[in-house]
C-alpha positions as CSV (number, residue, x, y, z in Angstrom):
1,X,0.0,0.0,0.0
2,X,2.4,2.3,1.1
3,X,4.9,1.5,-2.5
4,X,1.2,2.4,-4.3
5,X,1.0,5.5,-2.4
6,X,4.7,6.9,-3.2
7,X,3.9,5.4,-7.1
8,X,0.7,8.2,-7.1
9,X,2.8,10.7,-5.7
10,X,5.5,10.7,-7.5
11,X,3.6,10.3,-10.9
12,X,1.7,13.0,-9.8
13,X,5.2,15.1,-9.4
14,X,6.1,13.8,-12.8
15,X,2.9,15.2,-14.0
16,X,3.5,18.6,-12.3
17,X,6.8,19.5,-13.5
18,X,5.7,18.0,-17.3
19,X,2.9,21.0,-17.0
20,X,5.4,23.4,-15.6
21,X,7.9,22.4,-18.8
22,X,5.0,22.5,-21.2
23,X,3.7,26.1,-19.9
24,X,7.4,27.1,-20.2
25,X,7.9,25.8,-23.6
26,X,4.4,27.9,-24.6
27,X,5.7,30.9,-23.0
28,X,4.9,34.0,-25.3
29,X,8.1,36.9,-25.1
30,X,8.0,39.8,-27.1
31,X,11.4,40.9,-28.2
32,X,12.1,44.8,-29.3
33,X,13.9,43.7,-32.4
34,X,13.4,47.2,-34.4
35,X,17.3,47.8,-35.2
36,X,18.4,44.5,-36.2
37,X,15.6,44.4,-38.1
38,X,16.1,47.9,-40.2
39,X,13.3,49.7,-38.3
40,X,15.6,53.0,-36.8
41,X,12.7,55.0,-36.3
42,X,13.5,58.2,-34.1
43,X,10.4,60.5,-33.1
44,X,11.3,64.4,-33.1
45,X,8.5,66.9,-31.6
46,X,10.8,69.5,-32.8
47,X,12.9,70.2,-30.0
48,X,13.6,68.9,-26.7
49,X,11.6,70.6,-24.4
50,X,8.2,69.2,-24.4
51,X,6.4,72.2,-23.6
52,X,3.5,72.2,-25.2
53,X,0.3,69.8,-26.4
54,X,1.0,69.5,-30.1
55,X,4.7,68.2,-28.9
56,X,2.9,65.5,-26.1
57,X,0.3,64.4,-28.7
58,X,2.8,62.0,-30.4
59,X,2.8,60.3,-33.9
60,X,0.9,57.5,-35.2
61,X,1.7,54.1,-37.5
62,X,-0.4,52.3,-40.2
63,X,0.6,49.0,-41.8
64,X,-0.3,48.1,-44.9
65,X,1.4,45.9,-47.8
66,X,2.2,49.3,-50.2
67,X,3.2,47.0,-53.0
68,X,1.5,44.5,-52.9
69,X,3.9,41.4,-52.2
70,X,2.0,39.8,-49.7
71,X,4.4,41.3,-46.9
72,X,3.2,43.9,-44.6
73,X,4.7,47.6,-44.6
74,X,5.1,49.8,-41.7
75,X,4.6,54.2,-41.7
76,X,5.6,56.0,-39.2
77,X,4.4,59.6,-38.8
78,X,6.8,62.2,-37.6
79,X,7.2,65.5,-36.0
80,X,9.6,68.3,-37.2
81,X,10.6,71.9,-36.6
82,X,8.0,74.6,-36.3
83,X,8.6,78.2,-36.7
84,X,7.2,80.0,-33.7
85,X,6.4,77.0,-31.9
86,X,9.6,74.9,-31.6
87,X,12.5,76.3,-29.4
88,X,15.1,77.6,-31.5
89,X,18.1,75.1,-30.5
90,X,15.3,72.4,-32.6
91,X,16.3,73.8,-35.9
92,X,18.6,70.8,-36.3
93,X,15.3,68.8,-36.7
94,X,14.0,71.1,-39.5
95,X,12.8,69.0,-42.5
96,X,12.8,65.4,-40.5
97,X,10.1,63.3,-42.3
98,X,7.9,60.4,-42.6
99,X,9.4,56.8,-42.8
100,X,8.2,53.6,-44.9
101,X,9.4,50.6,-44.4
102,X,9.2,48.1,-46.7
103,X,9.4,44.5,-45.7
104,X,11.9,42.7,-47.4
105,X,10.3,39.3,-46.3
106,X,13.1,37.6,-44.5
107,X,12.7,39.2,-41.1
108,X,14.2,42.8,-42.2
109,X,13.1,46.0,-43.4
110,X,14.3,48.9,-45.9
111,X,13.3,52.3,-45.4
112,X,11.9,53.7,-49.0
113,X,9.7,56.8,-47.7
114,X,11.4,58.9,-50.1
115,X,11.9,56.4,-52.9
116,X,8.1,55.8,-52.9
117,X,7.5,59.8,-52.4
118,X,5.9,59.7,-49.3
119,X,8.5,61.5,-46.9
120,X,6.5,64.2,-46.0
121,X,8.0,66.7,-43.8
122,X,4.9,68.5,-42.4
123,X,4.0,67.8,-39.0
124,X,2.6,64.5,-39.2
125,X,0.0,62.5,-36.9
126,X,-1.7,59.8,-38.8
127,X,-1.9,58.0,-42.2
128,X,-5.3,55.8,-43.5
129,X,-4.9,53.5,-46.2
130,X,-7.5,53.0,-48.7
131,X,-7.6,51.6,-52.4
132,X,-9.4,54.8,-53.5
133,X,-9.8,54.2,-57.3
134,X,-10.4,50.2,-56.7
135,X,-7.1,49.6,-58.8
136,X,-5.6,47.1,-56.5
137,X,-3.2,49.3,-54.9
138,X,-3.9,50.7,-51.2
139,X,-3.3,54.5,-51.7
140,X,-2.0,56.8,-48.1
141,X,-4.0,59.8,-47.1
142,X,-1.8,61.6,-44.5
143,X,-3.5,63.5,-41.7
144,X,-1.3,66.4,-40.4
145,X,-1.1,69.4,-38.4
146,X,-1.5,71.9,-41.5
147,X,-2.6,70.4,-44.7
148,X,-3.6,66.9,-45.3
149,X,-1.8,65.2,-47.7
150,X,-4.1,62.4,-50.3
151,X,-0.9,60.0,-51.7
152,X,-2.2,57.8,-54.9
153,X,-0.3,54.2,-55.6
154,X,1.2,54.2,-59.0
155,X,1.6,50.7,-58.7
156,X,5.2,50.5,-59.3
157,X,6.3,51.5,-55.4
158,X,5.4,55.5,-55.7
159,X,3.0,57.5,-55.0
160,X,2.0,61.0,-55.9
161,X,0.0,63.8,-54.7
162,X,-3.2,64.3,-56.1
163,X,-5.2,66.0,-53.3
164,X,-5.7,68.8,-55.2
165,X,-7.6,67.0,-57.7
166,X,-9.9,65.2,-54.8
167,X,-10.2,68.1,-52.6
168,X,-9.1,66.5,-49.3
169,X,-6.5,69.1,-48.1
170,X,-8.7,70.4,-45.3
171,X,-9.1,74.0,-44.5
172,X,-6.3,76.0,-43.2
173,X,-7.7,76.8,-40.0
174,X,-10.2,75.7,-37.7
175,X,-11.6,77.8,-34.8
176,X,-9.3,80.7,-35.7
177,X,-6.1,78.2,-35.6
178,X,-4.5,75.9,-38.1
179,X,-6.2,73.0,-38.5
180,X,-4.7,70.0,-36.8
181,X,-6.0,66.4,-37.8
182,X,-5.4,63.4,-35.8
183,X,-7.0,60.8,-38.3
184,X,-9.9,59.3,-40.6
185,X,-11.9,56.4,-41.0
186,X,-13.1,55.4,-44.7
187,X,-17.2,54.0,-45.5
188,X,-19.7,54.3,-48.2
189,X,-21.9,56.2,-45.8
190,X,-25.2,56.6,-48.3
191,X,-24.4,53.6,-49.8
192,X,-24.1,54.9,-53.3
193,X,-20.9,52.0,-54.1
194,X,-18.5,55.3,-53.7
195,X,-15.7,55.7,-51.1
196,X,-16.7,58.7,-48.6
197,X,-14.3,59.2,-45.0
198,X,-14.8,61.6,-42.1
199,X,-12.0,63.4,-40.5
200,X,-11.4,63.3,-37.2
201,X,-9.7,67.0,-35.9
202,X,-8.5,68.0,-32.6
203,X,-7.9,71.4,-31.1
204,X,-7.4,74.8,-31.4
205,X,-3.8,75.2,-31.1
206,X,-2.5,78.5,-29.7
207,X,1.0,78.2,-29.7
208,X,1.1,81.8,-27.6
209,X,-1.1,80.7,-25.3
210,X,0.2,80.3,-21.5
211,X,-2.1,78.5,-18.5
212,X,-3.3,80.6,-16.1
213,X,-3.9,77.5,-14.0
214,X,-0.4,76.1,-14.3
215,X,1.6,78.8,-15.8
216,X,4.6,76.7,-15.1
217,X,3.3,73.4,-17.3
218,X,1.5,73.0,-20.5
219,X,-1.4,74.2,-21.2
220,X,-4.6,71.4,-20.3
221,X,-6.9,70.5,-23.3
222,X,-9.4,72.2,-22.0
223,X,-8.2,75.7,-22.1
224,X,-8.4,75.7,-25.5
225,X,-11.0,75.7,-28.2
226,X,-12.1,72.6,-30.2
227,X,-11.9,71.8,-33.7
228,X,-15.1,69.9,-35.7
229,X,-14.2,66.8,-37.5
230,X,-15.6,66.7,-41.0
231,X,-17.4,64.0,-42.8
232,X,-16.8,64.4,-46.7
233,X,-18.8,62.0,-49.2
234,X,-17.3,61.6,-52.6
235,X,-18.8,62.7,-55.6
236,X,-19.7,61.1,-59.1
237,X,-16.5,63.2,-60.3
238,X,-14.3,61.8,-57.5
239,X,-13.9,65.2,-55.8
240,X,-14.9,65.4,-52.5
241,X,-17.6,67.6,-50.8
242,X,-17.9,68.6,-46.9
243,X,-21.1,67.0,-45.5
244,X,-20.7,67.1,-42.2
245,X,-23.6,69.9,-40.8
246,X,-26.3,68.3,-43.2
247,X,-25.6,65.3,-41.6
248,X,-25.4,66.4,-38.0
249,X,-22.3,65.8,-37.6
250,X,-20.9,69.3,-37.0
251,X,-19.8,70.0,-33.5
252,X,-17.2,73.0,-33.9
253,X,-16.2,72.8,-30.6
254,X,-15.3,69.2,-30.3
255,X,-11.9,67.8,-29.4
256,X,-11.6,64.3,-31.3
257,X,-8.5,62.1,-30.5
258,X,-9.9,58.8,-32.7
259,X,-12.7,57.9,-34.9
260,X,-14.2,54.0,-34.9
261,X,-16.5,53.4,-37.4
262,X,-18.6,50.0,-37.0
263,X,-22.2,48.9,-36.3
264,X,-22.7,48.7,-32.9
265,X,-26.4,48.1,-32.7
266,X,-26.5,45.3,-35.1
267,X,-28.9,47.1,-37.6
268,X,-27.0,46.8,-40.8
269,X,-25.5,50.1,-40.9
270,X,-22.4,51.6,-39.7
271,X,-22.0,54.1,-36.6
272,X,-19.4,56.5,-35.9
273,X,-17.8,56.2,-31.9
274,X,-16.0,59.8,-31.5
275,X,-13.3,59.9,-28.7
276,X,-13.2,63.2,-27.3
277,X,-10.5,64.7,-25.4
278,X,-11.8,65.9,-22.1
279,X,-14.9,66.3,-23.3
280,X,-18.1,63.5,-23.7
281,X,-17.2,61.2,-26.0
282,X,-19.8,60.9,-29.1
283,X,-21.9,58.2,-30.8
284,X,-23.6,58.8,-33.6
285,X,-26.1,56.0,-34.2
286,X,-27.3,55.7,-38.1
287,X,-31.0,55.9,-38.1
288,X,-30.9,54.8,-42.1
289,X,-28.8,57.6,-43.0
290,X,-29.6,59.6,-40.6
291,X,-26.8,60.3,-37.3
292,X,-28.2,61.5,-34.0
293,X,-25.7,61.3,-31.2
294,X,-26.5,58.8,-28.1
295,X,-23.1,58.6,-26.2
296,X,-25.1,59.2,-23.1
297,X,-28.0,57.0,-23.5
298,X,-25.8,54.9,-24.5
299,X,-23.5,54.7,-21.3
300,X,-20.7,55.3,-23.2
301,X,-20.5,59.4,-22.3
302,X,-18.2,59.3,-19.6
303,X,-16.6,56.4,-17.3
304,X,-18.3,54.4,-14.2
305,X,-17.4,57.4,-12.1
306,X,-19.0,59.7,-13.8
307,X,-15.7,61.4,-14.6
308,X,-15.0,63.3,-18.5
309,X,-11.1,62.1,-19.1
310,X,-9.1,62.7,-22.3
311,X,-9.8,59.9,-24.2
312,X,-8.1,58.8,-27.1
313,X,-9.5,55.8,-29.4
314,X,-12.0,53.2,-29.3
315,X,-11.1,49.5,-29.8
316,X,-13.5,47.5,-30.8
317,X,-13.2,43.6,-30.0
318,X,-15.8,40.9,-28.4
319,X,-13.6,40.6,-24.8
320,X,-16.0,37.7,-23.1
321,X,-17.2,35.6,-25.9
322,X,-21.1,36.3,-26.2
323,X,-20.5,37.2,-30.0
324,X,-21.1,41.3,-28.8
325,X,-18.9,43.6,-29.6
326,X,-17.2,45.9,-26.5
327,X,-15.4,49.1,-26.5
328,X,-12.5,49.7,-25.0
329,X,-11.3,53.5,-24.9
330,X,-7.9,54.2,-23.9
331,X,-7.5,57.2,-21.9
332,X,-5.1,59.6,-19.5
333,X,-6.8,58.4,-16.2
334,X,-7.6,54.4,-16.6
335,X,-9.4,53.9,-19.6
336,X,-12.9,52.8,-19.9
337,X,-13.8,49.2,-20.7
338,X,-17.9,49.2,-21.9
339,X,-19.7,45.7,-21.9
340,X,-21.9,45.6,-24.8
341,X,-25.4,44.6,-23.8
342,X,-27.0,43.7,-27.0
343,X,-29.7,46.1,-26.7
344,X,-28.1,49.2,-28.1
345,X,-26.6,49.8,-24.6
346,X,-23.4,49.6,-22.8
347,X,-22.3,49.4,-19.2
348,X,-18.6,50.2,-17.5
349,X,-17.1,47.0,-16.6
350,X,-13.4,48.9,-16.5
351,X,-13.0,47.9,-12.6
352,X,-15.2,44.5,-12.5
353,X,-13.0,43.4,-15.6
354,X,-10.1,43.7,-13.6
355,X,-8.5,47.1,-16.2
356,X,-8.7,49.6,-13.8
357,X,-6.1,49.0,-11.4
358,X,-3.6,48.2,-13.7
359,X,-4.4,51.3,-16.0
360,X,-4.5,54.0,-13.0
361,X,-2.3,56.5,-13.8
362,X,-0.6,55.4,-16.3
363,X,-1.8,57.9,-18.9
364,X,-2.6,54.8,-22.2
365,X,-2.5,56.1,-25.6
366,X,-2.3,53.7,-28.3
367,X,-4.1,50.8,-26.9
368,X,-4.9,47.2,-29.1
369,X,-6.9,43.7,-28.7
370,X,-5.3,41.2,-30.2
371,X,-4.7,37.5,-29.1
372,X,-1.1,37.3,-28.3
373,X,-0.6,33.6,-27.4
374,X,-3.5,32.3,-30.1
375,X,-5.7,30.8,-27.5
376,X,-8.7,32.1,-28.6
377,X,-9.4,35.1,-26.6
378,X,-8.6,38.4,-27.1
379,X,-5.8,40.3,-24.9
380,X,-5.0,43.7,-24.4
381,X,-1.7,46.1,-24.8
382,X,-1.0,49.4,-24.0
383,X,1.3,52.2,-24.6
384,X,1.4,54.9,-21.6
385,X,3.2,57.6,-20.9
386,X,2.0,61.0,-19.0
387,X,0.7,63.6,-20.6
388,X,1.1,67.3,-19.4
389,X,4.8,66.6,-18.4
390,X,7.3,64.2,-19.6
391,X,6.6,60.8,-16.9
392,X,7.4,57.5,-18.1
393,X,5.5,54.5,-17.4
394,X,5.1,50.6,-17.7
395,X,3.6,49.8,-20.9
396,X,1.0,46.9,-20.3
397,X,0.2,43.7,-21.5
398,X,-3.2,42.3,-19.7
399,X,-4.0,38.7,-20.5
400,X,-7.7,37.9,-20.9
401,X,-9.0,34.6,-18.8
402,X,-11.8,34.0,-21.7
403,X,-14.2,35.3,-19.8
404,X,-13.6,39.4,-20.2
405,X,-11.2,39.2,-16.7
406,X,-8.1,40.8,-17.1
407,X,-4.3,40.1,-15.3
408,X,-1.4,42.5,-16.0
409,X,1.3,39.5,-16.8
410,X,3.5,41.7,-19.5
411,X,6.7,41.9,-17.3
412,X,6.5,38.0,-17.4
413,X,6.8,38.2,-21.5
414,X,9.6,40.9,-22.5
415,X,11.6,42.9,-21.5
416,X,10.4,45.8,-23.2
417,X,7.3,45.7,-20.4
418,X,10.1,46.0,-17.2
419,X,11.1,49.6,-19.0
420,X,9.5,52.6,-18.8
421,X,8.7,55.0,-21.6
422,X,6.0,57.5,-22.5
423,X,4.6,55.6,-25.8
424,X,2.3,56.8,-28.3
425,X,0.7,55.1,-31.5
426,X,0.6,51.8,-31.5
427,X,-0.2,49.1,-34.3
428,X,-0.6,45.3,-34.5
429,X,1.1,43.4,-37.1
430,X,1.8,39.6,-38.2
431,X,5.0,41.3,-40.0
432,X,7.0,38.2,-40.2
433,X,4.1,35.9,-41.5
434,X,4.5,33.4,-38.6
435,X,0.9,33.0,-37.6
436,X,1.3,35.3,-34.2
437,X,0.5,39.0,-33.8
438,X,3.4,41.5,-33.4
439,X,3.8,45.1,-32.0
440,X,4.7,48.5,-33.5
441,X,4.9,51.3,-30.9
442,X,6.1,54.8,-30.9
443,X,7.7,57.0,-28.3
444,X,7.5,60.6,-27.7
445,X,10.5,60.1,-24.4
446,X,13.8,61.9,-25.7
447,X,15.2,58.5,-26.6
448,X,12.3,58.1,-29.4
449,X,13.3,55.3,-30.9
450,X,10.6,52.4,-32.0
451,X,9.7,49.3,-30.6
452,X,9.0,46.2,-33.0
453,X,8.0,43.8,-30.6
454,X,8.6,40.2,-32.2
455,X,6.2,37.6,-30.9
456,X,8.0,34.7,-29.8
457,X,6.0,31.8,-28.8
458,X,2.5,32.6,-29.6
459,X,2.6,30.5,-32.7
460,X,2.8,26.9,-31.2
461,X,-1.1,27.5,-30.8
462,X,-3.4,27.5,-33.9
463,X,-4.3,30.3,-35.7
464,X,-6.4,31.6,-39.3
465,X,-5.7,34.8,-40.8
466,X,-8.4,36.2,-43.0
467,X,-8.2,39.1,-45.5
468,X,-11.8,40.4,-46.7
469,X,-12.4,41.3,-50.4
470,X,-15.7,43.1,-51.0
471,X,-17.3,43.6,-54.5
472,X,-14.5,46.3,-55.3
473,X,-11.9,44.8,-52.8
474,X,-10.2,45.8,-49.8
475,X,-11.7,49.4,-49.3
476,X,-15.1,47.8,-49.5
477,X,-14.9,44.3,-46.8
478,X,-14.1,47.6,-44.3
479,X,-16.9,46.9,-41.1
480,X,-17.9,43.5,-42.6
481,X,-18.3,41.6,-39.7
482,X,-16.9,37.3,-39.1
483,X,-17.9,34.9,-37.0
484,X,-15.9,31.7,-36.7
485,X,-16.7,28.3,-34.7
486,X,-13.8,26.1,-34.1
487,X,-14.5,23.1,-31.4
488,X,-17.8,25.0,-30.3
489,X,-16.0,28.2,-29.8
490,X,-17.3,31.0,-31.4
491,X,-15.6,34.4,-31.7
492,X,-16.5,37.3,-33.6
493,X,-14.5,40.3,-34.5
494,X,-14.6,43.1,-37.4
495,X,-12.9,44.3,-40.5
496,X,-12.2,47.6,-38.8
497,X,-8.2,48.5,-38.8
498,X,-8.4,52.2,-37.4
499,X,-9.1,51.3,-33.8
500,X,-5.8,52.6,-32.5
501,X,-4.8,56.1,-31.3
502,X,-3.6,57.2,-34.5
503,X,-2.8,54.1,-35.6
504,X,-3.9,51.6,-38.1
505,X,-3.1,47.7,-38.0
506,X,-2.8,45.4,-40.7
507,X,-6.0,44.6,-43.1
508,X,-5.8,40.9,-42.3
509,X,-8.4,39.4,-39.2
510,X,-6.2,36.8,-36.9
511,X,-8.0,33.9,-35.0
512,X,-5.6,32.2,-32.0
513,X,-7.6,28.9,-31.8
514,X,-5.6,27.2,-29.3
515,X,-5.2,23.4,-30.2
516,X,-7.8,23.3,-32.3
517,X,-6.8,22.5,-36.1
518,X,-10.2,22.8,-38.2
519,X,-12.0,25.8,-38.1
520,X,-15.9,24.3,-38.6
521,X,-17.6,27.3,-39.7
522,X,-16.6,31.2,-40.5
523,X,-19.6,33.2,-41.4
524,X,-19.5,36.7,-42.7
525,X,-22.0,39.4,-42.7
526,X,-20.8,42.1,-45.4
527,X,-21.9,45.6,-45.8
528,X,-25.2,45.6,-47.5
529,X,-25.7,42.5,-45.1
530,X,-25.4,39.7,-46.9
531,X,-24.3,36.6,-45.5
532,X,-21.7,33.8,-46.9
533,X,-20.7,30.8,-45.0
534,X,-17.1,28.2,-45.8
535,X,-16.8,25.3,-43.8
536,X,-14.0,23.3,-42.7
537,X,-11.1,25.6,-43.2
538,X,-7.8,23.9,-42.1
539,X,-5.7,25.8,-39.3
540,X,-2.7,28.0,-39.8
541,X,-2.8,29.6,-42.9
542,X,-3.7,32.9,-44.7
543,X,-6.5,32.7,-46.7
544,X,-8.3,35.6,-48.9
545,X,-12.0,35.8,-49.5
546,X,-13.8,37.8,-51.9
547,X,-17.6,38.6,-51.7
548,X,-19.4,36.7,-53.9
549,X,-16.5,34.0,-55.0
550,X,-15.6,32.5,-52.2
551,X,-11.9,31.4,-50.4
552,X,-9.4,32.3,-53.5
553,X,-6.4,31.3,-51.7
C-alpha cells in the first residue's frame, strides 16, 4: 500500500513538472527587435523641451502591404521643426520626415519613404490606407497638423499627390487656428458604391497661449477651443464635398482624439464612436442615414465614475465571448472598458473586468486587442506615458481569462514591459508571416526610438488569418463583420483597422484557436448584409475571400 501511495505521488510530481515544462515551452516573449531588423525609427517633436500639447500628442503608424507582395509595410508619422512654436536650439530637426518601411520578407526591413515619395515633412499625426480608385493598390492619405496630404499608388512602389484634384486638403484653419487632424476612418456612408471618410480633428492650437492655472506646465486641453471633425462624401467626379452639418455631424467645438466606425447596434448600418478629449465622448447611431448622437443613452459618455477624461480611441473587440462587440477606450486616467449589452446599450465594466487598477495612472495612448498567445481570446496592450509633463511608465500587457477578466502578466513576456517609456501610437502586425501577432509602438520620451516587438511563442497555438475582399476589394470588406466556430467556440471580431490612437493595423483578421486544427464554420455578414458561409477551413494559414466568389487562396 504504502509503495502504491509513493507510485501516485511521484507520478503526480512527474505530471506537475511536465505541466510546468509544457507552460514554459508555450511561453509567449515579445522581443524589441526594431534595429536588427532595419526599423531606426526616431520621433522628433521639434525640439527637446516638451512644452506644449501639439509636442505630447505623439505620432501614429499604419501598416499596410504598399506593394502588394504579400508582406506587410510599416509608416511612421513624424514631427519636425515649427517656426514660432519649436525652441530655437530644434532647428537641427527642421525637414525630419515620414518613414516607410518596406518588408523585405526575411525578417528585415528597408526604409523607402522617399523612394516611394511619401517623406513628408509636415508635422505628421496619422496616415489611412485606402484603395481609392479600386485599382488594386492601397493609396496613403496623411493627416497632419496643416494640410492633409491624399498620396495615390502608381503601382510601381510610388506615389504621388493628387489631393488637389480630390479636394481633401482640409481647410487652413479651424476655430481661428490651423487646422490640426489626428486621423480618418473610410465608409460608403449613403451607400451609393462610392468611397466617402470623415475626418477626425482636434484642437485649437494656440501656440502663444500660456495657462493661467499652471503657468509653469502646459497648457490642459481644456483651455483651448475645439476643432469639428468633418465628414466628406465623394462625388460622381471623385472630388470630395464637406457634408458634415447636413448630416449632423458638426460639433465646432469638439476635441476628437480617434474615430471607430462599426455597427454597434446590429442594424446593418455603420456608426461613428468619437473619442473626445476631455470632453463627452460621441456616438452617432445611423438611423438609415440619418446620425443622432446617443453617447449618453448609450453609457458610453463618460466612465463608471461619472468622470470626462481625455480619451483617445475606441477598440473594438468581443472581450468575453457572447459574439457582442465591447469598447475599449484608452484614456489619460484608466481607460474605460464598456460591456456591450446587446440592446443598443453599454455598461462600464473597467474595474469589475479587472483594467482599472492596472491602467491608473498610467496615462494609455495607443491601446490594441489582439490575441497574443492564439488561444482564442482576445488580450489587451498598451502604450502609456503622461501627458502634461514628460513621466514615463510601464507599458502593459493584460491577458484575458476567456471570460472578459483581465491580469497584468507583461513583465512575465519581454523585457520591453520592465522599462519605462511614454509611448504613443501603436499598431498590430503579423510582420514576419508566422501565424502570431506583433507590436509596432512609438515613443515621444527623448530616446524616441521604435519598438517592434517580435512575438515569440504565440505560434505553437493554432491560428487563421483572414483578409476580406468586397465587391470592389479591400476598401469595401471595411466593417464587414466574421464569426468563426472552431471546437464549439465561437468568436466574432470586425474588418475595422483604425481602432488605435492614431494608428492603423494590418488589413488581415487573426483567429488564435488554441489546439484546435479545423475551423468548422466562418460566417461573414458584409456591408449591405449579406451573408456567406465556408466550412471546414484547415488551421494555420492565410487565406483571402472575396464577396461573392468564395476562399481564393
Amino acid at each position: 500500500m504504502r509503495l502504491k501511495i509513493k507510485g501516485i505521488i511521484c507520478i503526480t510530481l512527474l505530471m506537475s513538472v511536465s505541466t510546468i515544462l509544457m507552460a514554459q515551452n508555450n511561453k509567449v516573449v515579445f522581443t524589441n527587435v526594431a534595429k536588427e531588423v532595419g526599423v531606426n525609427f526616431n520621433y522628433t517633436f521639434g525640439d527637446n523641451s516638451y512644452e506644449n500639447i501639439l509636442e505630447s500628442s505623439g505620432s501614429g503608424i499604419t501598416v499596410f502591404d504598399y506593394n502588394n507582395d504579400g508582406l506587410m509595410d510599416i509608416y511612421m508619422m513624424n514631427g519636425t521643426y515649427l517656426e514660432g512654436i519649436s525652441k530655437p536650439e530644434g532647428k537641427k530637426f527642421e525637414g525630419t520626415s515620414n518613414k516607410l518601411y518596406k518588408n523585405n520578407g526575411d525578417g528585415t526591413f528597408t526604409e523607402v519613404a522617399q523612394k516611394a515619395g511619401v517623406d513628408n515633412k509636415n508635422w505628421s499625426m496619422a496616415a489611412g490606407a485606402i484603395d481609392l480608385d479600386n485599382d488594386g493598390f492601397q493609396d496613403l492619405y496623411l493627416l497632419n497638423y496643416g494640410p492633409n496630404i491624399f498620396y495615390h499608388n502608381n503601382g510601381d512602389g510610388t506615389f504621388s499627390d493628387i489631393t488637389a484634384s480630390l479636394g481633401l486638403q482640409g481647410p487652413d484653419d479651424l476655430n481661428g487656428f490651423t487646422k490640426w487632424s489626428i486621423g480618418t476612418s473610410f465608409w460608403d456612408y449613403n451607400k451609393d458604391g462610392r468611397m466617402d471618410l470623415m475626418v477626425g480633428n482636434f484642437l485649437a492650437f494656440d501656440p502663444e497661449y500660456i495657462s493661467t492655472q499652471t503657468p509653469g506646465m502646459m497648457p490642459h486641453p481644456s483651455e483651448y477651443k475645439g476643432q469639428a471633425s468633418m465628414l466628406y462624401e465623394q462625388q460622381a467626379n471623385g472630388k470630395f464635398k464637406d457634408v458634415t452639418e447636413e448630416n449632423g455631424l458638426l460639433f465646432p467645438d469638439s476635441k476628437c482624439m480617434g474615430l471607430t466606425v462599426y455597427d454597434y447596434d446590429n442594424d446593418n448600418d455603420l456608426d461613428i464612436f468619437q473619442a473626445n478629449d476631455h470632453q463627452m465622448n460621441f456616438l452617432f447611431k445611423n438611423n438609415d442615414g440619418v446620425f443622432k448622437e446617443v453617447g449618453i443613452g448609450t453609457g458610453i459618455a463618460t466612465n463608471s465614475k461619472g468622470h470626462i477624461t481625455g480619451s483617445m480611441h475606441a477598440t473594438i473587440g468581443d472581450v468575453d465571448g457572447d459574439g457582442l462587440i465591447d469598447i475599449l477606450v484608452s484614456d489619460l486616467k484608466y481607460g474605460a472598458l464598456y460591456k456591450n449589452l446587446g440592446n443598443g446599450v453599454f455598461k462600464d465594466i473597467t474595474e469589475s473586468s479587472g483594467i482599472a487598477t492596472p491602467m491608473a495612472g498610467k496615462g494609455s495612448w495607443g491601446t490594441a486587442f489582439l490575441d497574443f498567445d492564439n488561444d482564442g481570446d482576445i488580450d489587451i496592450i498598451s502604450a502609456n506615458g503622461t501627458a502634461e509633463e514628460l513621466i514615463l511608465q510601464y507599458p502593459l500587457l493584460l491577458e484575458n481569462d476567456g471570460k472578459g477578466n483581465f491580469k497584468d502578466i507583461g513583465q512575465n513576456h519581454g523585457s520591453y514591459f520592465s522599462t519605462k517609456r511614454s509611448g504613443r501610437g501603436l499598431a498590430i502586425s503579423d510582420y514576419d508571416n508566422d501565424g502570431d501577432l506583433d507590436v509596432i509602438i512609438s515613443h515621444v520620451d527623448l530616446k524616441a526610438d521604435a519598438a517592434l516587438l517580435r512575438n515569440d511563442g504565440g505560434n505553437k497555438n493554432n491560428w487563421l488569418a483572414i483578409t476580406l475582399l468586397g465587391e470592389n476589394g479591400l476598401s469595401s470588406g471595411i466593417a464587414a463583420k466574421v464569426s468563426i466556430v472552431s471546437g464549439g467556440k465561437k468568436q466574432v471580431s470586425v474588418n475595422q483597422w483604425t481602432t488605435g490612437y492614431l494608428s492603423n493595423s494590418e488589413p488581415r483578421l487573426h483567429f488564435g484557436l488554441g489546439n484546435k486544427k479545423i475551423v468548422n464554420k466562418i460566417e461573414i455578414v458584409w456591408l449591405d448584409g449579406k451573408k456567406e458561409m465556408f466550412e471546414n477551413v484547415n488551421a494555420n494559414q492565410f487565406i483571402t475571400i472575396k464577396k461573392g466568389t468564395g476562399i481564393i487562396k
